[in-house]
C-alpha positions as CSV (number, residue, x, y, z in Angstrom):
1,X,-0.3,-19.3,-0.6
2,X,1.0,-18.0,-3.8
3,X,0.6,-20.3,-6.8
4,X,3.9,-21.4,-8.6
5,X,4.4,-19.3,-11.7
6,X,4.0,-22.3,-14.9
7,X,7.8,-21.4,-16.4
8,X,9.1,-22.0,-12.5
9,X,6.9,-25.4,-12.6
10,X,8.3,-26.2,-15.9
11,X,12.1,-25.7,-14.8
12,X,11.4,-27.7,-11.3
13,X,9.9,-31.0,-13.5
14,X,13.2,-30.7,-15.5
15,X,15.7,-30.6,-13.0
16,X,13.9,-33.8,-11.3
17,X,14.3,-35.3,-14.4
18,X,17.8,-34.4,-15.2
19,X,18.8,-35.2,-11.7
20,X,16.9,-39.0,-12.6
21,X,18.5,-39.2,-15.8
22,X,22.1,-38.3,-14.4
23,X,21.3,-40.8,-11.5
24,X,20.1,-43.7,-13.8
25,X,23.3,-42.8,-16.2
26,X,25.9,-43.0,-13.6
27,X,24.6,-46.0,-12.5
28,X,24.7,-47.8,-15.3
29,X,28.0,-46.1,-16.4
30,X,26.0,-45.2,-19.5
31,X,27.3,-42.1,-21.2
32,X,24.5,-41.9,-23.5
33,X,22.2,-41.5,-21.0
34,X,24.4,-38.9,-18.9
35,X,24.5,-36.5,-22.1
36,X,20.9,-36.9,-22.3
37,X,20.8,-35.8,-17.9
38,X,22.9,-33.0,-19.9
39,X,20.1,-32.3,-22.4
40,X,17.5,-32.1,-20.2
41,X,19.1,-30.0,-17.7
42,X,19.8,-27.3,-20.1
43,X,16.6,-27.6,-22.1
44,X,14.6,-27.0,-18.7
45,X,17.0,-24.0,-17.5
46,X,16.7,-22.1,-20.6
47,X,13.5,-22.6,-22.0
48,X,11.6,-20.7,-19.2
49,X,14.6,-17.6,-19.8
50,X,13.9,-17.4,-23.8
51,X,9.9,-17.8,-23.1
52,X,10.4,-14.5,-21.1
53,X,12.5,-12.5,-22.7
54,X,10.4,-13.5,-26.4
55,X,7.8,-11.9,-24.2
56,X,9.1,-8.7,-23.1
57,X,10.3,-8.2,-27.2
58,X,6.5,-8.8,-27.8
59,X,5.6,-6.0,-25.4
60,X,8.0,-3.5,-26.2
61,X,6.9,-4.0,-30.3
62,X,3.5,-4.8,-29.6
63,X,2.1,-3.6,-32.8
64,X,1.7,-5.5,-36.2
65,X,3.6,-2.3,-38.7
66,X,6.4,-3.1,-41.0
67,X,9.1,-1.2,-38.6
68,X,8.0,-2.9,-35.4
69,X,8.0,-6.2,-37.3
70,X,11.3,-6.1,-38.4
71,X,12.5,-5.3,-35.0
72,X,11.2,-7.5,-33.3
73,X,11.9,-10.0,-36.1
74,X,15.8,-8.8,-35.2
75,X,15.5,-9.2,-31.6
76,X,13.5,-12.9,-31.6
77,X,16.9,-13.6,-34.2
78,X,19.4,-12.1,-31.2
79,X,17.9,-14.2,-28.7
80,X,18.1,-17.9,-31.1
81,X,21.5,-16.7,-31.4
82,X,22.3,-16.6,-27.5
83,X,20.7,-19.8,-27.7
84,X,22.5,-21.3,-30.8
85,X,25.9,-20.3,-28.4
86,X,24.9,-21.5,-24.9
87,X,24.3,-25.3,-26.9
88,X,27.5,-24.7,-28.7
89,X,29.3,-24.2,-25.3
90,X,27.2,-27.5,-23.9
91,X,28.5,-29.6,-26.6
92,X,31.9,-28.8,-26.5
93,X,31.8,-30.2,-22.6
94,X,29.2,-32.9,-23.9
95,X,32.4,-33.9,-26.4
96,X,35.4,-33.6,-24.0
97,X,33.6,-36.0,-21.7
98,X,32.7,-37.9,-24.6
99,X,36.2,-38.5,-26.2
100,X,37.7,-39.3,-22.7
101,X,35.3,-42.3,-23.1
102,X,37.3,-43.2,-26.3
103,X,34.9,-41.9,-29.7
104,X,35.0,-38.7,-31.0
105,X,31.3,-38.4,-31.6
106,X,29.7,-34.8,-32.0
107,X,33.0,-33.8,-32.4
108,X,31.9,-31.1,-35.2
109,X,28.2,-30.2,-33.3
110,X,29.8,-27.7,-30.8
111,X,31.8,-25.6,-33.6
112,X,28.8,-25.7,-35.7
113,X,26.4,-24.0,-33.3
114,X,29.0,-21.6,-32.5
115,X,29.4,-20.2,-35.6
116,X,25.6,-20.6,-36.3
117,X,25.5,-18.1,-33.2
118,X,27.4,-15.8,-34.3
119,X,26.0,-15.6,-38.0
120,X,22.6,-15.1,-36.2
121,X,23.7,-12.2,-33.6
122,X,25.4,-10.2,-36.1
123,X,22.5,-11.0,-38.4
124,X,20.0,-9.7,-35.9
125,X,22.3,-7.0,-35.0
126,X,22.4,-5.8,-38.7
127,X,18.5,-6.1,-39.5
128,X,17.4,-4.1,-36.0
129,X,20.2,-1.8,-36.9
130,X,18.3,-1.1,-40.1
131,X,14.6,-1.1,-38.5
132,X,15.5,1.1,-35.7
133,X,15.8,4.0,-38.5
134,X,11.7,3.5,-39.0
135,X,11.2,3.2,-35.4
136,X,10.0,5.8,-32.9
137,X,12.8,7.8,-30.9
138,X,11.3,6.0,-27.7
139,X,11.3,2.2,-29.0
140,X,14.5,2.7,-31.1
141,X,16.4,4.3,-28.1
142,X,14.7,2.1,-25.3
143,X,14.9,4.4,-23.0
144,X,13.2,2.2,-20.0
145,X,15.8,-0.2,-18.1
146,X,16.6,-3.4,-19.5
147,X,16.3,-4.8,-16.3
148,X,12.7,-3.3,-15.2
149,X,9.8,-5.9,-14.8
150,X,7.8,-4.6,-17.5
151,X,3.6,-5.6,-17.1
152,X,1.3,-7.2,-19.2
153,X,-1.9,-5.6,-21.0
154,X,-3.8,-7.5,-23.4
155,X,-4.7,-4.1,-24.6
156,X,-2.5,-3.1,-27.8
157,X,-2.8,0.3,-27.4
158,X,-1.6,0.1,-23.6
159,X,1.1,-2.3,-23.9
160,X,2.8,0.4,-26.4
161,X,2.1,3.1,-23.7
162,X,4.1,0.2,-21.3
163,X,6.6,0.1,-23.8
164,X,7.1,3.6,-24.4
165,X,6.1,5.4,-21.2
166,X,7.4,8.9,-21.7
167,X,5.0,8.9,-24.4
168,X,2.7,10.6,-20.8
169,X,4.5,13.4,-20.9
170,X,3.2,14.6,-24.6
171,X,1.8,18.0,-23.5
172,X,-1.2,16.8,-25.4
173,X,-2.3,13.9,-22.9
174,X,-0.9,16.3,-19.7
175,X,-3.2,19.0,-20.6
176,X,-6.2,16.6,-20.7
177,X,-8.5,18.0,-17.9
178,X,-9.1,14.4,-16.8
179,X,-4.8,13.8,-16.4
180,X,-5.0,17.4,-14.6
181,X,-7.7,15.6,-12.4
182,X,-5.2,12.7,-11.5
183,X,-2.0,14.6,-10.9
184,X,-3.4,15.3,-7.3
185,X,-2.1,11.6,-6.6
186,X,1.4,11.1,-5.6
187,X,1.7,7.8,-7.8
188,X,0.7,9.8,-11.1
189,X,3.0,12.5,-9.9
190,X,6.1,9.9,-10.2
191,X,4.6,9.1,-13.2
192,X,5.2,12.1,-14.8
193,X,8.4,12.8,-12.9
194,X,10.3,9.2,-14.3
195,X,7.7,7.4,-16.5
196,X,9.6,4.3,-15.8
197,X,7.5,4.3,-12.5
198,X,4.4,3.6,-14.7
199,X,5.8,-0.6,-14.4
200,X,6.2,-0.5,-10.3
201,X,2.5,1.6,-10.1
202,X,0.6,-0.1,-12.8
203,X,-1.5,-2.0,-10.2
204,X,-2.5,0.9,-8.6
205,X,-6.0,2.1,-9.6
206,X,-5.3,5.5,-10.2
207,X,-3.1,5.0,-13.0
208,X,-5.4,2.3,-14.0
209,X,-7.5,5.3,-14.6
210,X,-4.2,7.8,-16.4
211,X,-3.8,4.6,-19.0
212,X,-7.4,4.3,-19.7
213,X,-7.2,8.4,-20.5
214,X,-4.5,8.2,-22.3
215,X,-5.3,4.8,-24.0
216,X,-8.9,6.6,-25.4
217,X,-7.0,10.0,-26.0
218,X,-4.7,8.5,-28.1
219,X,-7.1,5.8,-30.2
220,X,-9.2,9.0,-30.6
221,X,-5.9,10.9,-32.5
222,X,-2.6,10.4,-34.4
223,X,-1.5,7.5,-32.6
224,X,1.8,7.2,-35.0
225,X,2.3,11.2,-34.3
226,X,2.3,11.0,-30.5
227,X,4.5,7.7,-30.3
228,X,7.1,9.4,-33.0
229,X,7.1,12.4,-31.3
């Protein structure tokens, strides 16, 4: 049996407790504590989402240069913005129900985190508008799916070959007798055919072996040449 991811744990606990909360609050026809049943709930659902997606920004700007910063900077700034909204939207309901209890409490909350939200996505929008200029076609472009599960490496050097896959096709890293070697093998054969099949195959040992290659190829050359070109 599969162990429970930590984030799916995490969400689980919360709903139990915002299910508790929302019990103990009805019961005691307590609105305070039904809008904290509210604040738990939503905490739990979207903490485990932004967790995630912070992650996948890490991955796809994985290294520690000025451009890469600034993007990713951008993007972390895009995603407190969806989050600034989604609590903007939760506090307008937390308020309705609220003033059909007789106070107007948090009345101003909900409009205040909406505009905050929008401040912050056009902010972010602006600022990785500007860094994508200093960015590499691949990572400016993002030409992998949105939706594809990208992997993890711990290695740097990998996790910007995950990020930017069609970096493999640089005739430079194809022509390396030992890539030649592997191209006998259907899965590095995809590879090269859509690169975006690197993040279904990665387990595979095979191109285990084509991204240690490539990883000591490229750490042995320009590495700033093969991504940008």
């Amino acid at each position: 049996m599969k162990k429970i991811p930590f984030l799916s744990k995490l969400t689980l606990i919360a709903a139990l407790a915002a299910m508790a909360v929302f019990a103990v609050g009805f019961a005691l026809e307590n609105m305070v504590v039904i809008i904290l049943g509210f604040a738990v709930a939503f905490v739990g659902i979207i903490t485990p989402s932004i967790i995630t997606s912070f992650k996948k920004v890490k991955a796809r700007f994985p290294l520690d240069d000025p451009p890469q910063n600034k993007a990713r900077s951008a993007q972390y700034l895009k995603l407190s913005s969806a989050v600034a909204l989604a609590a903007g939207i939760v506090m307008f309901f937390i308020n309705l129900c609220i003033e059909n209890g007789g106070t107007q409490a948090f009345s101003y909350i909900g409009p205040a985190l909406l505009i905050v939200g929008v401040v912050m996505l056009l902010a972010g929008s602006s600022m990785y508008k500007t860094a994508s200029r200093d960015l590499p076609p691949q990572a400016a472009s993002n030409p992998v799916p949105q939706s594809a599960n990208m992997p993890y490496s711990p290695d740097p050097v990998i996790s910007r070959i995950l990020a930017n896959p069609y970096v493999l096709r640089d005739e430079r890293i194809r022509q390396l007798r030992e890539v030649q070697r592997l191209l006998q093998y259907p899965e590095i054969q995809q590879i090269f055919f859509e690169p975006a099949k690197l993040y279904e195959l990665f387990e595979q040992e095979k191109v285990g072996e084509l991204l240690n290659i490539a990883r000591d190829w490229i750490t042995q050359n320009n590495a700033d040449d093969i991504f940008g070109g």
